[in-house]
MIDOSE-1310 file (N, C-alpha, C; in nm, 2 decimals, decimal comma, always signed):
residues 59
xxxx	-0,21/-1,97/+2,07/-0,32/-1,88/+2,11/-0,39/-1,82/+1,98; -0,53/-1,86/+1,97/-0,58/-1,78/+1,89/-0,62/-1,61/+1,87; -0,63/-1,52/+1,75/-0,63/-1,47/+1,77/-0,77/-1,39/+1,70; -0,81/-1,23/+1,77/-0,95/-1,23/+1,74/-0,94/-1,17/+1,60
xxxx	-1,06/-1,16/+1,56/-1,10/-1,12/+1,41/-1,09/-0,97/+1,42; -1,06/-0,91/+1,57/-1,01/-0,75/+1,55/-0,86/-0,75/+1,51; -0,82/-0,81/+1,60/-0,69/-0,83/+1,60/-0,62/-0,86/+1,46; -0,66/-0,95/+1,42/-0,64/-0,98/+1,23/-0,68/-0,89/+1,15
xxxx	-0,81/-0,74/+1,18/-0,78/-0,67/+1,13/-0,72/-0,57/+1,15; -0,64/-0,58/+1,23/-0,56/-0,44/+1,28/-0,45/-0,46/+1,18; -0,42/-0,59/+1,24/-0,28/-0,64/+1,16/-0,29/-0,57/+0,97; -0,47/-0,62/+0,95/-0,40/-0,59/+0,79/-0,47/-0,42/+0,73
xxxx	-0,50/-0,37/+0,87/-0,55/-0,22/+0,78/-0,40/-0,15/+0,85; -0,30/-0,18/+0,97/-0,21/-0,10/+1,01/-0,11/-0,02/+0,91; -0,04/-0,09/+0,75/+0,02/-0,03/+0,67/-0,04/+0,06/+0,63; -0,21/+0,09/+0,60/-0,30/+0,22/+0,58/-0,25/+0,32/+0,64
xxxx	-0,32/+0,28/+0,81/-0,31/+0,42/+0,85/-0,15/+0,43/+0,95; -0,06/+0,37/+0,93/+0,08/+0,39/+0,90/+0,15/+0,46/+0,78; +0,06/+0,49/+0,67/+0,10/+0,55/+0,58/+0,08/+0,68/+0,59; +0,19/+0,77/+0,47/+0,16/+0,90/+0,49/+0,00/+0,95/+0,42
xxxx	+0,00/+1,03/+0,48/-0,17/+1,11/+0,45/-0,22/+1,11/+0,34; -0,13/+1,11/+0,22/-0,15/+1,11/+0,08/-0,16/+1,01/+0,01; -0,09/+0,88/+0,08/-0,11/+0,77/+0,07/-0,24/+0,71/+0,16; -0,31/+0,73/+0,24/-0,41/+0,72/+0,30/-0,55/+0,75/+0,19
xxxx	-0,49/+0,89/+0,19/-0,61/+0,96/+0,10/-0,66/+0,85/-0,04; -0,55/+0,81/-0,10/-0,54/+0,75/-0,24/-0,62/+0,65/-0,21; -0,62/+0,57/-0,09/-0,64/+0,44/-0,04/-0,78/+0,46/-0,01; -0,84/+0,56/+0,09/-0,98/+0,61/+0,13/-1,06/+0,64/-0,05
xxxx	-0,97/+0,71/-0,12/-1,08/+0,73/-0,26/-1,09/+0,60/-0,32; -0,98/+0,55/-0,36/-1,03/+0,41/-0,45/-1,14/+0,33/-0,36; -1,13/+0,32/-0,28/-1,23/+0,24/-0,15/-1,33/+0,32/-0,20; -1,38/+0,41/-0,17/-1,50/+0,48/-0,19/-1,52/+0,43/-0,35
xxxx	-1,45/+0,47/-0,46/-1,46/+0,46/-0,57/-1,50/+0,28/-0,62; -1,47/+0,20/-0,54/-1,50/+0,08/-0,55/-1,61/+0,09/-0,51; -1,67/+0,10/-0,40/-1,78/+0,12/-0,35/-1,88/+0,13/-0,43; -1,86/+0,26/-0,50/-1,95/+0,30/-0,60/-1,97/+0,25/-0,75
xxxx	-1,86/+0,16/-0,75/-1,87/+0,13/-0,81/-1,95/-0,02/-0,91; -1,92/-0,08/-0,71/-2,02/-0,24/-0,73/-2,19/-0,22/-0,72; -2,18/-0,07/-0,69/-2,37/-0,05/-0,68/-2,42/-0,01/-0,83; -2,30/+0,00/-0,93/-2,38/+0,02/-1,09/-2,36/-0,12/-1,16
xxxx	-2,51/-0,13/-1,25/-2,52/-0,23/-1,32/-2,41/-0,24/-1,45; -2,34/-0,17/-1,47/-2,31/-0,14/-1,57/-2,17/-0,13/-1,53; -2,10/-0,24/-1,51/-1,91/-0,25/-1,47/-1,87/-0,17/-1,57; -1,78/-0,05/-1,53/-1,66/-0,02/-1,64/-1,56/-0,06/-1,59
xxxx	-1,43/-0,01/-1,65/-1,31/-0,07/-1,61/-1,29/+0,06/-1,53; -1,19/+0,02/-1,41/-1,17/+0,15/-1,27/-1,03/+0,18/-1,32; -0,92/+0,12/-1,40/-0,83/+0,17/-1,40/-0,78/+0,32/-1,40; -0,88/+0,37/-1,53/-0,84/+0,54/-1,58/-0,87/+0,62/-1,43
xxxx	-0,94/+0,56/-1,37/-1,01/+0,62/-1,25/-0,90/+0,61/-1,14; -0,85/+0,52/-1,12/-0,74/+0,48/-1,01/-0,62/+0,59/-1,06; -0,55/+0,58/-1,19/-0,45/+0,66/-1,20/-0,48/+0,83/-1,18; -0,63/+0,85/-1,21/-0,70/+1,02/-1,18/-0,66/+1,02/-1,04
xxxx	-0,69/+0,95/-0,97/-0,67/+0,96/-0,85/-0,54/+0,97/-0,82; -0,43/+0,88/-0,84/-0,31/+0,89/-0,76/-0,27/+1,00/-0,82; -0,31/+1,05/-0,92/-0,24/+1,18/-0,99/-0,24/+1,30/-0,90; -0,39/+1,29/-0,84/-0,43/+1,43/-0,86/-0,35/+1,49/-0,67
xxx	-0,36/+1,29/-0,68/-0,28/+1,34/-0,48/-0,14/+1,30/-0,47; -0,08/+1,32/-0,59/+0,08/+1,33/-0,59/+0,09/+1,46/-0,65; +0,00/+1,59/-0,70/+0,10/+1,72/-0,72/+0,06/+1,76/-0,63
């Protein structure tokens, strides 16, 4: 049985929002922060940005 292209995504966003809220949040910013990040001409590296982030929602 095939299955639908909802269905396949449920399967791969469900460890998301099965996660705790903090871990959600971290996941919702980098998303956003990627986002914003493919609309500048001008790539920097996202790393320093990714650990700002998990930092600031782990104290």
């Amino acid at each position: 049985m095939k299955e639908n292209t909802s269905d396949k995504l449920d399967d791969i966003t469900a460890p998301i929002w099965d996660a705790p809220p903090e871990i959600r949040n971290i996941v919702q910013q980098v998303l956003q922060l990627e986002k914003m990040r493919m609309s500048q001409k001008n790539l920097r590296y996202i790393n320093e940005d990714v650990v700002k982030i998990i930092k600031q929602n782990i104290q």
